[in-house]
Backbone as numpy.savetxt, mean C-alpha at the origin, in Angstrom:
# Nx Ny Nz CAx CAy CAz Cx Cy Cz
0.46 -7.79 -17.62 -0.39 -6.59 -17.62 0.49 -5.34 -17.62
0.28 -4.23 -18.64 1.09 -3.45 -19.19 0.64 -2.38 -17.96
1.86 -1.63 -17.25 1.42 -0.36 -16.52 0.63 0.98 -16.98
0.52 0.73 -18.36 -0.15 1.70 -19.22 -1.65 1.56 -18.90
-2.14 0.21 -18.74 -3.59 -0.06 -18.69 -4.20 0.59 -16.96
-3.30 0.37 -16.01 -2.98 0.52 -14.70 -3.06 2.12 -14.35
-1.98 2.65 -15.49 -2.36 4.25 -15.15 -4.01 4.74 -15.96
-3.99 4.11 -17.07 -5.34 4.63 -17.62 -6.56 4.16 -16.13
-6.57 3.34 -15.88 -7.63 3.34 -14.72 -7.42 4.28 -13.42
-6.18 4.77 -13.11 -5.99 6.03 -12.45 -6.76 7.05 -13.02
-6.39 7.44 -14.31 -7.18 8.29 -14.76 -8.41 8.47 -14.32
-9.00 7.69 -14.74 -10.37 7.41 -14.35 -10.91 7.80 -13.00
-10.12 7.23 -12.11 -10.56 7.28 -10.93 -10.47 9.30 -10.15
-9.52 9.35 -10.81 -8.96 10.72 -10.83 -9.77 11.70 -11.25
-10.86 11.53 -11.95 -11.86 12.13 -12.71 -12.93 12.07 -11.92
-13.35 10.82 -11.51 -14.13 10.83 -10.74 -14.28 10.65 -8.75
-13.09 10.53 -8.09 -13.08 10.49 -7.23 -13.12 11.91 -5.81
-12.36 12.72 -6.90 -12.12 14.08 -6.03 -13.28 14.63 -6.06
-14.55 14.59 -7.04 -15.44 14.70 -7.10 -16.78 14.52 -5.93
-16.14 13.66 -5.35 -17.42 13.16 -4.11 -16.78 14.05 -2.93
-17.82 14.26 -2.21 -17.91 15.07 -1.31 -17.58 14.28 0.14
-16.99 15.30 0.88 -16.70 14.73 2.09 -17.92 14.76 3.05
-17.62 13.76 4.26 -19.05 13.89 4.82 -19.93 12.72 4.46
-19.53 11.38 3.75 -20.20 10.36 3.87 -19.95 9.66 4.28
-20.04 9.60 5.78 -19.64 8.93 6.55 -20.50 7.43 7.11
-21.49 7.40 6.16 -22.18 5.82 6.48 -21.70 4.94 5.37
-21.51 3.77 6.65 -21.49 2.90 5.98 -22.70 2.24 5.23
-21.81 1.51 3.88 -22.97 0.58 2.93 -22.85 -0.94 3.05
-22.21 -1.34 4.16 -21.90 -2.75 4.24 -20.83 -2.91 5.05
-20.14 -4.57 5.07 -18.84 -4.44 5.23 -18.38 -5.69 4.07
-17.23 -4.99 3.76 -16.44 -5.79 2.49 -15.56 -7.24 2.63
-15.30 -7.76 1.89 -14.96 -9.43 2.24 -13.47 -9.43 3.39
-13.23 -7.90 3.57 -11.85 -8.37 4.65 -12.01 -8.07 5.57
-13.48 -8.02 5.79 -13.94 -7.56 7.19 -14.29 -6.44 7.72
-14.02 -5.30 6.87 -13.72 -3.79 7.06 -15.39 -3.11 7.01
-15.33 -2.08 6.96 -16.54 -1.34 6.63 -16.16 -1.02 5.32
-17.55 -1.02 4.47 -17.29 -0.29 2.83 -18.42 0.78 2.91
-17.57 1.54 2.41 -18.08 3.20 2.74 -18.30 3.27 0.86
-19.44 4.44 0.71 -19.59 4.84 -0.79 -18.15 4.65 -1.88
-17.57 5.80 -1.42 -16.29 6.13 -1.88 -15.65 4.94 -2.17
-15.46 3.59 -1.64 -15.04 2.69 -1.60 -15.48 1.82 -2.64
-16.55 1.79 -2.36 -17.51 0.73 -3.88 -17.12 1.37 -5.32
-17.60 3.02 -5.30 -17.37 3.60 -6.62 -15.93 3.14 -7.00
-15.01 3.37 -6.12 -13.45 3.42 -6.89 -13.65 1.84 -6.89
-13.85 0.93 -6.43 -13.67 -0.66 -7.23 -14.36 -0.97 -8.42
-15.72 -0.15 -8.52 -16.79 -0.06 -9.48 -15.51 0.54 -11.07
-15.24 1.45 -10.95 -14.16 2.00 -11.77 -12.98 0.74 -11.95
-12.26 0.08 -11.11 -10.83 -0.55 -11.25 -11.48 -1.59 -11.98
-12.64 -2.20 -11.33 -13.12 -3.89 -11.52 -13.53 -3.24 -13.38
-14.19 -2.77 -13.66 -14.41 -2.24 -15.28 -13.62 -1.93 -16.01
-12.69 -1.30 -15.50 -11.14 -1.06 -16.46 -10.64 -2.26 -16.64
-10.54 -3.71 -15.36 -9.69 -4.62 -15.51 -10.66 -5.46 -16.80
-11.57 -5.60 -17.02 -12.56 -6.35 -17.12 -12.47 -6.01 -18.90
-12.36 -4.58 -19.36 -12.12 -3.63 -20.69 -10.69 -4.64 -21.35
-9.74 -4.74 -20.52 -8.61 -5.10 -21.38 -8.52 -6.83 -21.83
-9.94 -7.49 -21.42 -9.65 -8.27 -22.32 -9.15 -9.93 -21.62
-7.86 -9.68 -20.96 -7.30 -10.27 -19.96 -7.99 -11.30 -19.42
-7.76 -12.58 -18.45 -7.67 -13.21 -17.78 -7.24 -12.99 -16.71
-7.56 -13.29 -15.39 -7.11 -12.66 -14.11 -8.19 -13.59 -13.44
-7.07 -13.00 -11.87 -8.09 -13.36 -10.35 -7.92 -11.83 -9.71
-9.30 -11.43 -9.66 -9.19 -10.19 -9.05 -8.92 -10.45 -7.01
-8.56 -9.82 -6.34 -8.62 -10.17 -4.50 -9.06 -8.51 -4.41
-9.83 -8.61 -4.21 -9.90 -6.83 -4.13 -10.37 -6.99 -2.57
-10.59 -5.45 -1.31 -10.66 -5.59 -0.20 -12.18 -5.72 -0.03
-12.87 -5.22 -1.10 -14.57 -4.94 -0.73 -15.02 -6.12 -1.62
-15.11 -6.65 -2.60 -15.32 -7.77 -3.43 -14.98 -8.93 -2.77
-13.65 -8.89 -2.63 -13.31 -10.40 -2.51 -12.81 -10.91 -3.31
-12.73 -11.88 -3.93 -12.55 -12.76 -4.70 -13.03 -13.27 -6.12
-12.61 -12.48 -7.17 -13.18 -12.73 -8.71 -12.23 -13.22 -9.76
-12.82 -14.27 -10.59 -11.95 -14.56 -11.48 -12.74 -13.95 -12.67
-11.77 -13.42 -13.82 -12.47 -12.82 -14.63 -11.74 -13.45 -15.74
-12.67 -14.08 -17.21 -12.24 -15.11 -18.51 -11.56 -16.33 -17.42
-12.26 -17.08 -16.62 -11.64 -18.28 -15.88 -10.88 -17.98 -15.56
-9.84 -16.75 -14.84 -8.91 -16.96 -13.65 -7.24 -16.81 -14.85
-6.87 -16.22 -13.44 -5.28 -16.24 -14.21 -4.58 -15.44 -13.04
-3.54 -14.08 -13.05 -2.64 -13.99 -12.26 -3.40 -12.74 -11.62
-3.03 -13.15 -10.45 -4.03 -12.26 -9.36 -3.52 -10.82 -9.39
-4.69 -9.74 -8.97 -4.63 -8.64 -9.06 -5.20 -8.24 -7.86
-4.07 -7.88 -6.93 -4.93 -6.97 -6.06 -4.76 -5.76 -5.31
-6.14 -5.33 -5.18 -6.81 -4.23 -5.19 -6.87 -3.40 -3.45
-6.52 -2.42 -3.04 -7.31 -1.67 -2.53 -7.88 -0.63 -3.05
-9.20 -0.45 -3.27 -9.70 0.52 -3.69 -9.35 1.61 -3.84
-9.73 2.03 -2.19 -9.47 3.43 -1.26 -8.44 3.14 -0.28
-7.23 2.91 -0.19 -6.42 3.06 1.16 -6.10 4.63 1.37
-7.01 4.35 2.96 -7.03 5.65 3.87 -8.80 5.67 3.57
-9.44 4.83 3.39 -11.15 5.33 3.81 -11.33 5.79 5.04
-10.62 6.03 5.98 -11.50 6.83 7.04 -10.92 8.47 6.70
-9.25 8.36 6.36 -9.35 9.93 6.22 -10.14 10.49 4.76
-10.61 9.22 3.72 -11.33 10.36 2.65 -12.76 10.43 3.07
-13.63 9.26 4.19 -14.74 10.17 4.40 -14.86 10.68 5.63
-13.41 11.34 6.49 -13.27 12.58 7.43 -13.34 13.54 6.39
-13.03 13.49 5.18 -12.58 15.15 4.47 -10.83 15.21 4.44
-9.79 14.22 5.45 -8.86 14.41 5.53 -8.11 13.98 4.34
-7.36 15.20 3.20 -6.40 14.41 2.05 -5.15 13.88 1.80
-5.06 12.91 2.08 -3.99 11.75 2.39 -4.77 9.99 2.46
-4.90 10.39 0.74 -5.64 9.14 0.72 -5.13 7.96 -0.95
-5.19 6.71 -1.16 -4.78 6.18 -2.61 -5.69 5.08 -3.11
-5.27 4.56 -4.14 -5.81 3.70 -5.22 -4.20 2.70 -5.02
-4.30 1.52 -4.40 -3.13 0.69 -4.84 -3.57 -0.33 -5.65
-3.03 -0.97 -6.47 -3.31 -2.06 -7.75 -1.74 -2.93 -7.48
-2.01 -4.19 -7.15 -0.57 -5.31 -7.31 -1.06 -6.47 -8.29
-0.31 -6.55 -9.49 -0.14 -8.10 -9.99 0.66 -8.97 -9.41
0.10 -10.03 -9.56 0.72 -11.04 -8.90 1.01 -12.46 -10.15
2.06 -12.94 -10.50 2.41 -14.09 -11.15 2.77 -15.33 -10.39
1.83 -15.35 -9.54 1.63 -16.56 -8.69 1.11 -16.30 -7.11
1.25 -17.11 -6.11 0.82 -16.38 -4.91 1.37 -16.14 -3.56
2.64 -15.68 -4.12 2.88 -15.02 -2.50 3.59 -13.96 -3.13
3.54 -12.97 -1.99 4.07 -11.56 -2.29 5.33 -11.44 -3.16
6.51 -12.27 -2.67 7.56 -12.48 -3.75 7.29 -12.89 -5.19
5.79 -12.73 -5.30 5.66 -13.22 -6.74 5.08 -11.90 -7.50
5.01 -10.58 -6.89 4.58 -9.46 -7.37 4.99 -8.76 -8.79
4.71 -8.93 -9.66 5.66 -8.56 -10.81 5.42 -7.04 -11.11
4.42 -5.89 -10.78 4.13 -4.98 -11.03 3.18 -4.40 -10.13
3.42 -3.38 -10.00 2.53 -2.00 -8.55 2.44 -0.69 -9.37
1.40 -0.23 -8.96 0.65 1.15 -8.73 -0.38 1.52 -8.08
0.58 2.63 -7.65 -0.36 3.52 -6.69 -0.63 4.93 -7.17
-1.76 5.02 -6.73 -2.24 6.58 -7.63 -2.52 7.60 -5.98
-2.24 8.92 -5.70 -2.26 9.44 -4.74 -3.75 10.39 -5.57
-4.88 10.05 -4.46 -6.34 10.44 -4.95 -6.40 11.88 -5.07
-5.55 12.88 -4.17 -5.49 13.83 -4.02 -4.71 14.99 -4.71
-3.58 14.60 -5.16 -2.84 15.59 -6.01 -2.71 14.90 -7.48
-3.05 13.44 -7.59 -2.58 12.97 -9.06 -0.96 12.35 -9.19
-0.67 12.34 -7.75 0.76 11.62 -7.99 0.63 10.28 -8.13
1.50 9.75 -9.06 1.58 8.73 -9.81 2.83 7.44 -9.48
2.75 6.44 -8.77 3.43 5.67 -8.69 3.56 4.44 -9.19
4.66 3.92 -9.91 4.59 2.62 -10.83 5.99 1.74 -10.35
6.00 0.05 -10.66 7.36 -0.20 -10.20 6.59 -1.40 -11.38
7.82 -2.49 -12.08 7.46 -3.84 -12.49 9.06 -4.07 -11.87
8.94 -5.06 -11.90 10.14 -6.40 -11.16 11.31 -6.35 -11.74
12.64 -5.82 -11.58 13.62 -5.86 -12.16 14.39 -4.64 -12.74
12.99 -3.62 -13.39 12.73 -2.48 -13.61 13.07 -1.34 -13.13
12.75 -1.57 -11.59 12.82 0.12 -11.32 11.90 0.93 -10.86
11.28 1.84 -9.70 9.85 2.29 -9.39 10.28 3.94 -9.81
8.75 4.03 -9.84 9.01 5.89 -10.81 7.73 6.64 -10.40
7.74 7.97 -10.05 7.27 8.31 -9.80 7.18 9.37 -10.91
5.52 9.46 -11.38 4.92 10.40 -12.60 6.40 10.44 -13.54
6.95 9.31 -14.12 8.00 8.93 -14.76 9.33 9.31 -14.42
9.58 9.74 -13.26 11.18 10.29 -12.94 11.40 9.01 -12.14
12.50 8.43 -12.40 12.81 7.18 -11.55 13.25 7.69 -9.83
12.50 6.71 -8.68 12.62 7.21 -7.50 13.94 6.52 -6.78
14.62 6.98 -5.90 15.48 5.75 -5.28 15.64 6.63 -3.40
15.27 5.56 -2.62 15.16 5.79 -1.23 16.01 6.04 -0.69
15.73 6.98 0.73 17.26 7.42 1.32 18.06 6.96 1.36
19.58 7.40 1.27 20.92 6.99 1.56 21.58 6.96 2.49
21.37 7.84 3.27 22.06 7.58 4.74 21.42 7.06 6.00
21.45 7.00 6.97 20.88 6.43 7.68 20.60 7.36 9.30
19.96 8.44 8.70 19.21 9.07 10.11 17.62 9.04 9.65
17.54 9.58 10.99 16.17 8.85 11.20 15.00 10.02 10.76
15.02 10.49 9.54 14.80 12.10 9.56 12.88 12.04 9.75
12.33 10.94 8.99 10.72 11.31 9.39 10.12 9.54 8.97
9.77 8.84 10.44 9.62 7.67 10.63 7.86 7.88 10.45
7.41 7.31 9.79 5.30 6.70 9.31 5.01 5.87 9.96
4.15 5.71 11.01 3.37 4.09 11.83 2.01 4.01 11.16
1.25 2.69 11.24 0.09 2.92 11.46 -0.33 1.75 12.09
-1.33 2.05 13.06 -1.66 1.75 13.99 -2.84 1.10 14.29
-3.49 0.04 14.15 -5.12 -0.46 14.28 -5.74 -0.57 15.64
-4.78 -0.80 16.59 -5.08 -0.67 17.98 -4.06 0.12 19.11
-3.97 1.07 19.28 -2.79 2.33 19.74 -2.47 1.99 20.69
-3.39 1.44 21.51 -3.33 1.19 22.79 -2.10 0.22 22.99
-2.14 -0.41 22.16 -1.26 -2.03 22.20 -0.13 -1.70 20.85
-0.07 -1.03 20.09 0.60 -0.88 19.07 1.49 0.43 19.21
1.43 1.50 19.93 2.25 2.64 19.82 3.19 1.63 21.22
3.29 1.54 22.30 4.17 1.05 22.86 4.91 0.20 22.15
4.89 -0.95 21.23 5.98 -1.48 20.68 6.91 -0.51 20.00
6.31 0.71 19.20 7.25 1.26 18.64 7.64 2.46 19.38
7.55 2.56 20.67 8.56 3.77 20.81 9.38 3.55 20.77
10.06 3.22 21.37 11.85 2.75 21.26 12.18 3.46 19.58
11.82 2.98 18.39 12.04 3.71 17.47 11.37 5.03 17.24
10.59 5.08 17.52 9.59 6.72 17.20 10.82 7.68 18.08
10.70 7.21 19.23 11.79 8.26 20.35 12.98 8.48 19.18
13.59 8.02 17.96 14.60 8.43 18.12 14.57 9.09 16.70
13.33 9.40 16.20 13.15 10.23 14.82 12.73 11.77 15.23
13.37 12.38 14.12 13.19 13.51 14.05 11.74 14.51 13.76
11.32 13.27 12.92 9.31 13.69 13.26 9.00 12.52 12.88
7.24 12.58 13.77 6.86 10.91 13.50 5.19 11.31 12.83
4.77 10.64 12.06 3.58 10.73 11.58 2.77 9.27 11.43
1.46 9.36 11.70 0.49 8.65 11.47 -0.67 8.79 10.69
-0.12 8.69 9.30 -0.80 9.61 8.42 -2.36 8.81 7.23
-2.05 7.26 7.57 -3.75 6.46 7.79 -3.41 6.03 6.60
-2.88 5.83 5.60 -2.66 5.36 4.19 -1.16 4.46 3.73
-1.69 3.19 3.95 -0.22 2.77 4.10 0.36 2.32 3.05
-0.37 1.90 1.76 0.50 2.31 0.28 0.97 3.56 -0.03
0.41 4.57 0.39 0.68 6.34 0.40 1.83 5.81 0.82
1.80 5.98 1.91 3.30 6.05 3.17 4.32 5.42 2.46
4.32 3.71 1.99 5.24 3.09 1.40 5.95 3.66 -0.19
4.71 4.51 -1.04 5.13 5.25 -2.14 6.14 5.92 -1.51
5.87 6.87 -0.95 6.47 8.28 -0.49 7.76 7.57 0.36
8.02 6.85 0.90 9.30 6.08 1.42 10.30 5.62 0.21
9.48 5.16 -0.83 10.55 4.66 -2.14 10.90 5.72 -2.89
10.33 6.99 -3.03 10.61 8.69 -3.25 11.58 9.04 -2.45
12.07 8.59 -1.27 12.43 9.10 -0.45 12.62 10.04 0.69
11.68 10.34 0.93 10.54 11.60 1.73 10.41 10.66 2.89
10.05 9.49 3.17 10.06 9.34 4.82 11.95 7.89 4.86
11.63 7.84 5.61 13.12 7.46 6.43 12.62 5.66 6.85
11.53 5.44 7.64 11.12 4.16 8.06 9.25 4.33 7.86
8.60 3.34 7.86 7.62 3.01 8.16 7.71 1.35 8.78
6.64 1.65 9.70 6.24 0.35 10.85 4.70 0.61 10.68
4.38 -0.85 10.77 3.15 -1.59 11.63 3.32 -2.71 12.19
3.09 -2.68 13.45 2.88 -3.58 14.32 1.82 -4.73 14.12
0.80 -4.42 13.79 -0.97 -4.99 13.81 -0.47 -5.95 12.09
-0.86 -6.98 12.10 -0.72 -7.94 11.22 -1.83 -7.37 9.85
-1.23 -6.93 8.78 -1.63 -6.50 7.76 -2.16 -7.32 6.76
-3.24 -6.90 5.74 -3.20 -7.76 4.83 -2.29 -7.74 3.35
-2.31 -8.43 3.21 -1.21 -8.49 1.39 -1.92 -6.70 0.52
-3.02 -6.98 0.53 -3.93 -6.27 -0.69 -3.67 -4.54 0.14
-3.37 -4.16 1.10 -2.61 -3.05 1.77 -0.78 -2.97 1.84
-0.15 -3.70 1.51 0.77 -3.56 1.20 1.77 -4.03 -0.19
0.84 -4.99 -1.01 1.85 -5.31 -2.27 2.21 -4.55 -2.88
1.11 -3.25 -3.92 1.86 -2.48 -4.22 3.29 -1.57 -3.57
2.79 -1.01 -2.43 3.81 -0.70 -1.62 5.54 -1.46 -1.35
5.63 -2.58 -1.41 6.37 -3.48 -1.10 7.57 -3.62 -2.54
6.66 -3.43 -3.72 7.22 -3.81 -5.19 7.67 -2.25 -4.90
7.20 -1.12 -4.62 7.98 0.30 -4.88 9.16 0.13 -4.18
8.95 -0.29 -3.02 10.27 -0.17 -2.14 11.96 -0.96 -2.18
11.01 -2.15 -2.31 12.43 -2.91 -3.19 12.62 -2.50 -4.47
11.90 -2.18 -5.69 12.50 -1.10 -6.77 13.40 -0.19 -6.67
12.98 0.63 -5.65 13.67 1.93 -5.24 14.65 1.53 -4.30
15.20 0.85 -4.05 16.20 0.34 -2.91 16.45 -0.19 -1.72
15.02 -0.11 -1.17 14.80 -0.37 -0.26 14.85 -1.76 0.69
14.55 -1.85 1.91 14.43 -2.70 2.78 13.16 -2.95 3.45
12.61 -4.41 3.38 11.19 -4.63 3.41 11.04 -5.68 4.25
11.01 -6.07 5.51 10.68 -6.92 6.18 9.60 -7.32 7.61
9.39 -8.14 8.04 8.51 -7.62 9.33 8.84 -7.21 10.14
8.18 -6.62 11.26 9.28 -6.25 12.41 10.28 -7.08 13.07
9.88 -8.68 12.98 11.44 -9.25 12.97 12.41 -9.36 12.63
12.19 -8.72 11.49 13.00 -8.94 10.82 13.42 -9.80 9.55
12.03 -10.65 9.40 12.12 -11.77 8.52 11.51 -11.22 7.56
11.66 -12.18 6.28 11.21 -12.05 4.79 9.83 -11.90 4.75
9.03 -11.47 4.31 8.04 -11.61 4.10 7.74 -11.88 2.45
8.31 -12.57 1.57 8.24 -12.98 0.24 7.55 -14.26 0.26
8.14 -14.79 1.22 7.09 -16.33 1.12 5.51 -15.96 1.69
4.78 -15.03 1.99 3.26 -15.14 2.96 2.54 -14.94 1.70
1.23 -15.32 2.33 0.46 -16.10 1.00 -0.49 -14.97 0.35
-0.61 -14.58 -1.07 -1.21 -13.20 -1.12 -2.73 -13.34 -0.57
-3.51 -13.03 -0.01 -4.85 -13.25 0.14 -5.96 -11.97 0.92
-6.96 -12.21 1.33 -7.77 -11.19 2.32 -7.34 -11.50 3.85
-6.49 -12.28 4.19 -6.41 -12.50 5.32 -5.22 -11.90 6.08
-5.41 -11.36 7.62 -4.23 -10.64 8.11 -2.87 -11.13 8.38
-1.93 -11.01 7.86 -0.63 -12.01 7.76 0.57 -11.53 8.16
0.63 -10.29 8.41 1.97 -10.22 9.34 1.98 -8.46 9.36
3.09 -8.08 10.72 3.71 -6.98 10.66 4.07 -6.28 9.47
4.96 -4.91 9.57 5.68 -4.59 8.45 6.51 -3.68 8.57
7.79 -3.78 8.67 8.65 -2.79 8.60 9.64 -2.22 7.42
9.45 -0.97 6.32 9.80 -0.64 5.89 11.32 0.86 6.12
12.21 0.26 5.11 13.39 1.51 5.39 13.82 1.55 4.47
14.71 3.27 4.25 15.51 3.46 3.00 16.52 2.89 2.71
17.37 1.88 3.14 18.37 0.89 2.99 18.57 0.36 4.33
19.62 -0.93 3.88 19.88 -1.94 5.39 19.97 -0.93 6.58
21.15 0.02 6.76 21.92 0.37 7.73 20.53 0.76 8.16
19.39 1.77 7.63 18.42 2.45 8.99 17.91 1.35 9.25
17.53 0.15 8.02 16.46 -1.20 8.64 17.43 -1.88 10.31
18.65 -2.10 10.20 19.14 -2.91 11.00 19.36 -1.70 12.32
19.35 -0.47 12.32 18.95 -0.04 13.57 17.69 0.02 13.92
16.96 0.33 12.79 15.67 -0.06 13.35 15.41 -1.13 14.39
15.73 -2.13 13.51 15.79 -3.22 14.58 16.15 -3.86 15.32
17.17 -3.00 16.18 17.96 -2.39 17.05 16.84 -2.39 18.17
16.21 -0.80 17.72 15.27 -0.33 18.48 13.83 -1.39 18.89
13.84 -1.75 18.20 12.47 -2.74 18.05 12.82 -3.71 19.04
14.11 -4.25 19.38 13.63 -5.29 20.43 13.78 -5.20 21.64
13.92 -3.60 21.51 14.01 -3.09 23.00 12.72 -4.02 23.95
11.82 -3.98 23.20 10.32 -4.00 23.47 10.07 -5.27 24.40
């Protein structure tokens, strides 16, 4: 699947997403990963699931509000978050994306291509396997040195999840929790944040795209143990931590800090 088809459905969404108004804050269900599906949420899959469906293709869609579709009998999985960051786009808050991951088999190490579209300004993120990640076509590559200049968490339960990471938060220069965690992982392979952590066991379809930018761009991608996460199985189900950095040296102090805990 060509990244050309990938940005044309950005388009799309881009046209029609900034468009809806903030302030819809009811829910219309909840979607196959358990979540709440808010308006905003259906429309932008309503848009991806029709673009994928236009080119023709064979596929397994995993999207977060759907679930599970094979489209012409099934082929290499595609998945979807719609909206990552639905609570800040129906607060009104803008810091919100569209992530899209192919997959040529099924576990995350099998990701051959990512994009993420940023809903709010039109920034454009692309990576395929081997390639290289680029942002609105300028090739990106992640920090080089190793201070700690602006560390991203996000958090599903604070209560239980900000104590594991102080030990690292204490030692960055600003810390943000900014609700969009393909956003966060784009903007880390740009080189604009320094680390991102989650503690709370994530699903694949919130981080693949993210994951293909970061190792493109140079990066270091593992859980907070420190282990691989290439072998976990792509699916709707919650499967592990995640700790992202701009190369080894900040990952391995990171995790330094991390077992303070």
């Amino acid at each position: 699947m060509e990244i050309k088809l990938l940005r044309n459905i950005g388009k799309r969404l881009l046209k029609k997403i900034p468009l809806i108004k903030k302030g819809i804050k009811s829910a219309i269900g909840i979607g196959a990963s358990g979540d709440k599906t808010y308006p905003i949420d259906k429309i932008a899959e309503d848009i991806i699931i029709s673009g994928l469906d236009e080119s023709g293709e064979a596929m397994t869609i995993v999207s977060e509000e759907l679930g599970i579709k094979d489209i012409k009998g099934g082929g290499k999985k595609i998945l979807i978050d719609p909206i990552d960051g639905s609570r800040n786009a129906v607060s009104g808050i803008p810091f919100f994306c569209t992530s899209i991951a192919v997959v040529d088999g099924n576990t995350v190490g099998d990701i051959e291509s990512a994009y993420v579209v940023n809903l709010i300004n039109g920034d454009e993120f692309w990576a395929e396997r081997g390639k290289g990640a680029f942002l609105n076509g300028e090739r990106m590559n992640t920090q080089k040195d190793d201070n700690f200049y602006f560390i991203a968490y996000e958090t599903q339960t604070p209560h239980e999840d900000i104590p594991r990471i102080i030990p690292l938060l204490a030692e960055s220069r600003k810390t943000r929790c900014l609700g969009a965690t393909a956003l966060d992982l784009a903007y880390l392979a740009y080189g604009a944040i320094s680390i991102f952590v989650s503690p709370s066991p994530s699903r694949s379809f919130d981080f693949a795209g993210g994951w293909l930018l970061v190792k493109e761009a140079g990066g270091i991608f593992t859980d907070m143990n420190g282990n691989s996460i290439e072998t976990i199985e792509v699916s709707l189900k919650k499967s592990t931590s995640l700790l992202a950095s701009g190369n080894e040296r900040l990952h391995e102090k990171a995790l330094r800090l991390l077992s303070r805990t």
